[in-house]
Structures are given as C-alpha cells and as structure tokens.
N, C-alpha and C positions, 0 to 999 in steps of 0.2 A: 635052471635058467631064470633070468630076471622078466617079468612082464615088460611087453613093449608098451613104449610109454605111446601116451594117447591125448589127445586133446579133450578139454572139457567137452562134455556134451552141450549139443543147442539149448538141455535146458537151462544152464547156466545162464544163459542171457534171455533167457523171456520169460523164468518164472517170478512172478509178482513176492512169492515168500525169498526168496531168494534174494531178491532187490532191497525186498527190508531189511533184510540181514548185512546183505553189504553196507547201506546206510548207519547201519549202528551197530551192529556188532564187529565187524568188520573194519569200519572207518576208524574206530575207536581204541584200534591195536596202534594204532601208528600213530605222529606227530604230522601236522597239514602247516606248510608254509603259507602266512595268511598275505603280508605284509613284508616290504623291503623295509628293512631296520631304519635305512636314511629316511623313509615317510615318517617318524616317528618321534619326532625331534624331544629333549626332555620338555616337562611342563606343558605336553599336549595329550591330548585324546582321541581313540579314532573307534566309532561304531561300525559293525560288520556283520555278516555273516556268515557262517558256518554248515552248508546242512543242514538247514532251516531253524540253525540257533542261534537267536541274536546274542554277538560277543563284545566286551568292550575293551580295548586294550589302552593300556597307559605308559608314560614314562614319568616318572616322578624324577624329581632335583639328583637322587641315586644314579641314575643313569640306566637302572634296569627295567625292561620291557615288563609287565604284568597283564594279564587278562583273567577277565571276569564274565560270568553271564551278565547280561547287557537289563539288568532287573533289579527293582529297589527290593532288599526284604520285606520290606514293611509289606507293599500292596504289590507288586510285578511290574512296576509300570518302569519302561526303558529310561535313561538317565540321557542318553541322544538318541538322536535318529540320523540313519547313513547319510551322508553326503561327498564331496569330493576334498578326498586332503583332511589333515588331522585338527581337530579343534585346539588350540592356547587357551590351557585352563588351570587354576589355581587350588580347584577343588570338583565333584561331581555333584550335582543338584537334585535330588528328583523333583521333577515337575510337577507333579501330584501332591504331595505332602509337604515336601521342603527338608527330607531329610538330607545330610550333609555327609561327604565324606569325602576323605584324602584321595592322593592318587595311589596310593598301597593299599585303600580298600578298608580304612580305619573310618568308625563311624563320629564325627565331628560334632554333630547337632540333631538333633532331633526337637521340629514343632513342638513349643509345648511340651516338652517332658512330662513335666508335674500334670499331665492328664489321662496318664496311663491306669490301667485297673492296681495295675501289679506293680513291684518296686521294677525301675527302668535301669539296666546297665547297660552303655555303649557298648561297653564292651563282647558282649554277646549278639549284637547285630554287625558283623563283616560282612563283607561282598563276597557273596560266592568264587573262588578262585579256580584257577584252569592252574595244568603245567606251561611254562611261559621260557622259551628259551629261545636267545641267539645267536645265529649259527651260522657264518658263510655271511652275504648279504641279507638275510633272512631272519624275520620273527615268526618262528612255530610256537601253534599250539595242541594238547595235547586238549582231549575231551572226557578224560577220565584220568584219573590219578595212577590207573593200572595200565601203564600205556607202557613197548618197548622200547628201552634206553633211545635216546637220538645217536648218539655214542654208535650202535648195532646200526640202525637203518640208515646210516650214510658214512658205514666205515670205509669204503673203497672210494669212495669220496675225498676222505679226511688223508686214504691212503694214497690214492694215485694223483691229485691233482689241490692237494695243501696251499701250494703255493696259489694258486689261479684265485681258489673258493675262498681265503684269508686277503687277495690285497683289498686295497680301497677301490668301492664300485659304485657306481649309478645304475638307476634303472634307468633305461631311457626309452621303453617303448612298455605296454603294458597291452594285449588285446583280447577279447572274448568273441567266439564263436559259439552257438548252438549247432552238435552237432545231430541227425536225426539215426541215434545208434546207441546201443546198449553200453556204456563206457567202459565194461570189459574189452568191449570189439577194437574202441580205440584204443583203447593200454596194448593187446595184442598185436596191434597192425603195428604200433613206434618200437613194440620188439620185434618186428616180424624183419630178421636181416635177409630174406629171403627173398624179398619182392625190389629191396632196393634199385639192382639192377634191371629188373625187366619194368616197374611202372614208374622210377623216377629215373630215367635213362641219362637227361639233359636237367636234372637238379642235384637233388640229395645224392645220387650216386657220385656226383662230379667230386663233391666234399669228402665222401666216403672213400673213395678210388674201388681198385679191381677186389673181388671180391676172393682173390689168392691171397690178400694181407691182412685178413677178417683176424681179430685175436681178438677171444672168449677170455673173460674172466668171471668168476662168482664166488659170492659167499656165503653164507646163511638166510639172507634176503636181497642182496641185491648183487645186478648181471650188470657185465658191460661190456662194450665192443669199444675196439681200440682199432685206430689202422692210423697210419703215415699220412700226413698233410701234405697236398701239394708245397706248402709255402714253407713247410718245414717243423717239426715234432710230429704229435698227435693231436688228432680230431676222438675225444673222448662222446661215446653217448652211453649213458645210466640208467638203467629201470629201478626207480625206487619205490615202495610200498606208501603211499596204498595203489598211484594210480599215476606215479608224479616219472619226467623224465628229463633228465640232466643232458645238455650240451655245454661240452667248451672245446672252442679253438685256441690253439697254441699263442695266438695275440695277446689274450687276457680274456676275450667275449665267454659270458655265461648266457645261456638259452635253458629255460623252466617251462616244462610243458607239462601240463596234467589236464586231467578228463574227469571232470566233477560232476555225478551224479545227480541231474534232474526230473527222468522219470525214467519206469524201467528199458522208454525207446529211447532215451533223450540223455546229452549231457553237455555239461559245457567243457566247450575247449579251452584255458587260458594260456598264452604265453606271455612270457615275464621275459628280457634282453635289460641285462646288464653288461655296463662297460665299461675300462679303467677309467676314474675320475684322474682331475689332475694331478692330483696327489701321486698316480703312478707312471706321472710322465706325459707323453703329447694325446690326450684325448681322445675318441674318434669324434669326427665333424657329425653335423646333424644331418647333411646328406649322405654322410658314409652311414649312418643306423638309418638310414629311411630306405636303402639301397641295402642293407643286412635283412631288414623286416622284409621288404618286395619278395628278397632270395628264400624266407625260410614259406612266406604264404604262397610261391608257387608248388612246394612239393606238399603242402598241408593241404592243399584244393586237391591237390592228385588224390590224396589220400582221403581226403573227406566223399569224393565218390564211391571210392572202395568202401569205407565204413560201412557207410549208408547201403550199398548194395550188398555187402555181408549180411546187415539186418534183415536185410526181407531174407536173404540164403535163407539161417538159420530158422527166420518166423516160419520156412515153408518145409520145415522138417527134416533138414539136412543132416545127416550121420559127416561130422569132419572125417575128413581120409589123414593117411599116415601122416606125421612130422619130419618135415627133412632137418639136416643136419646146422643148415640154416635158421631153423626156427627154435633151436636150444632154449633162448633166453626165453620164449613165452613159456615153455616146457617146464624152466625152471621156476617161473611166477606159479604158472598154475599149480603147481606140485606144494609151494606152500599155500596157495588158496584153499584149499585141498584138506591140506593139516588141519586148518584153524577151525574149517566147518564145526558147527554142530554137528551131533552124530546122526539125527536125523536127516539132516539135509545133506549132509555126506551118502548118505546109504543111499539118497533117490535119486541119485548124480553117478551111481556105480552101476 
C-alpha cells in the first residue's frame, strides 16, 4: 500500500532556515514574471526588484527584453533607481564613474581608460546578465542560469489556454497587498478547491459554479481546475511554481496572483488583470475593470482572514489533519516542494 499523503508540517511555515531556503534556493528553480512586456517599450529601461536583488531590465532597438543585475562592474553602484514606468534611454550611465554601456550590456566607454594599472579591454567588463524571456503578456526572469525551462513551468498553459495567454493584452489594473502569513499559507489557501464553497459562498464560488464540475488537471509542476462558465466555455485557475497563480475567463481577462516572500510571517500579495487591447476587438471599459478588480478583492479579503488566521494555527503548534479530495492541487505542490529540498531539511520536515 502507498503512504497516505499528508500535508507539510507546521514546520514548513515558521522555520527561519527553511524561509532561507525558499528565498534562494528555492526561488531560483523557477522563472518570476516581473514585468508586462507592454511596460517595456524598445529604447527604454526599468529598475526593480527581485527578492532583495536590484535587477535591471532593457529593450534595445532588437526588440528583445534583457535583464541584468542593477550594478556597474567597475564599483556596484546601480545605473537607476526604481521609480514608476520605464526610463527612454539610449545607453546606461553609471553615476559613479561614468562608465558607459549599451542596452545589451556591451561596455561603451569607460572614464579615462588610459588610467587603468593594467592593459583595459571593454570587452571583458559586460553587465551581468539574468535568463530574460517573453511569454504570454509577460517578461520573466530567471536568477540563475540553472533555472527549469519556461517551456515545463507553464506547459498547461501553453496547453489549454494558447489562444487567451498569445492574443494582444493590456494590463490594466496592477495591486499590492501585505499579507501577515507565511506565503506557503497563501499559495496553499488559492489551491485550496475545498474551502471555495463554504467561505466564498456569494464570490469566487459564483465564478467557479457547483463544485460536481470541479476538473483536475496536472503535470510535472503545474495543477489546474477547470469548470464551465456561467457565460459560457471555461473559467481556468493555475498553480504555477514558485508561488504564482493563473486566472482566465472565457472573454479574453487574464488575472496573475502570486505571494512574494517578505519575511518568514510576511509576504506580498500582487495581482496583475490583463485585458484584450483593441487590437482584439471592443475593449473592456475602465468601469467594466474597476468592477472586475472590486469582484476579485472581495473574495481575496475573505481569504486574507483565513491566511492570517492559518498563521497563528500553525505558529501555535498544530499537527494538519487528513487531505480531502478537494485539496489534491496543494497535495500536488507540496509533493514537489518536497523533491527539491535539501536533504537535510527534507529529513526535519519527515
């Protein structure tokens, strides 16, 4: 007989080594959507961060997205600082020195050359580069060159809903929440198909329908529930790796939620709503998305109670009880959380 499957233990979520790990080791398997492609126009620049790593990302005359760590070789010192919306730039400056370089990260100039100890070649000082890819409405980047294909972490993506995540889309709402919970708890609770009908009774279930037409799908990292639209097709929702979750509506609407690690109680909530631009026909109005945003932040208030009260659960020593047949998709995350561990910190989790 096969071991009944089980839920991570409470220490998952409050142990301090453990949180490191997620942070970096962890974070580091996967691709992080930073950026909608459209913010990014050629000939501009836009400073960010990552996980407490400042990144800088580019479009050169190519047309192709690039990201770098956000640091001159020479001294470390950042070539911008964040602000809102992307800089129109013809080259990257350091502030510090004045060295110079393209948007692909090629070293242009350098103060004074002729005052170096050593013979000086451009060519040996490039910008640290990231993996840089776009994807759907999105610019991912990857934080180590050992990262899994994008290709693997959003193939039921690429599979069941092509047509949605490829036409032309705006973002058109962008929001951040702190929430006060371990961001395991939130990634668990947006897969948790379990609670839909009994704590979002009058929300997210209305979207969902009865919970007789729930259809399970999975692959090697990512789950998904599938069920019939009032209005007609499917209402698709995604759990993808590391922490990130996919909505679309049969209209064209894409919804991105993820839970981005701020301390081991803490993390942030972003959602991201994209919508057909005009390119794919009659728009939605800016009261129709401020009336999409209202519908998605009252089941995410519902849910930010539970979080937050999961947290203290857990801090106060709770053993989880059994998995019902509902809660498959977190079943299925954690199992490869699981894999990835180190083997140390896999053993103090068994």
């Amino acid at each position: 007989m096969t071991a009944p499957q089980r839920f991570l233990p409470a220490q998952a979520y409050t142990d301090p080594e453990l949180y490191r790990w997620d942070c970096s080791g962890y974070a580091q398997r996967y691709w992080h959507p930073l950026v909608a492609g459209s913010a990014l126009p050629a000939g501009h620049s836009l400073a960010l961060t990552l996980l407490n790593q400042p990144l800088l990302l580019t479009r050169a005359e190519d047309g192709l997205p690039r990201a770098f760590l956000n640091r001159c070789p020479h001294r470390g010192v950042a070539f911008q600082h964040e602000r809102d919306g992307a800089t129109a730039c013809r080259r990257l400056i350091c502030p510090y020195h004045g060295w110079t370089y393209s948007l692909v990260g090629e070293l242009l100039a350098a103060a004074r050359e002729q005052g170096f100890d050593h013979p000086f070649h451009r060519q040996d000082w490039p910008l640290p580069s990231l993996p840089c890819r776009e994807d759907g409405p999105l610019i991912w980047v990857a934080l180590t060159q050992a990262v899994t294909p994008l290709e693997q972490q959003l193939d039921l993506v690429h599979q069941r809903v092509a047509d949605l995540w490829t036409q032309p889309l705006d973002q058109v709402r962008i929001l951040q929440r702190t929430l006060y919970c371990n961001w395991k708890i939130a990634h668990d609770n947006t897969l948790d198909d379990y609670h839909v009908a009994v704590a979002h009774p009058t929300t997210l279930h209305r979207e969902q329908g009865p919970v007789r037409d729930y259809a399970h799908h999975t692959t090697a990292l990512v789950n998904l529930l599938v069920t019939p639209h009032a209005d007609g097709g499917c209402f698709h929702t995604f759990g993808l790796p590391p922490w990130l979750h996919l909505i679309t509506w049969p209209d064209g609407r894409l919804a991105l939620l993820e839970f981005l690690p701020l301390s081991l109680d803490s993390c942030c909530m972003q959602l991201r709503l994209f919508a057909p631009n005009a390119a794919s026909g009659e728009p939605p109005t800016d009261a129709a998305n401020k009336a999409w945003l209202k519908e998605l932040l009252a089941f995410l208030e519902e849910d930010q109670t539970l979080v937050e009260s999961a947290q203290r659960g857990y801090r106060s020593g709770l053993v989880p009880g059994p998995p019902h047949g509902l809660e498959q998709r977190i079943i299925h995350w954690q199992e490869i959380y699981r894999q990835v561990l180190p083997k140390a910190l896999a053993q103090s989790l068994s």
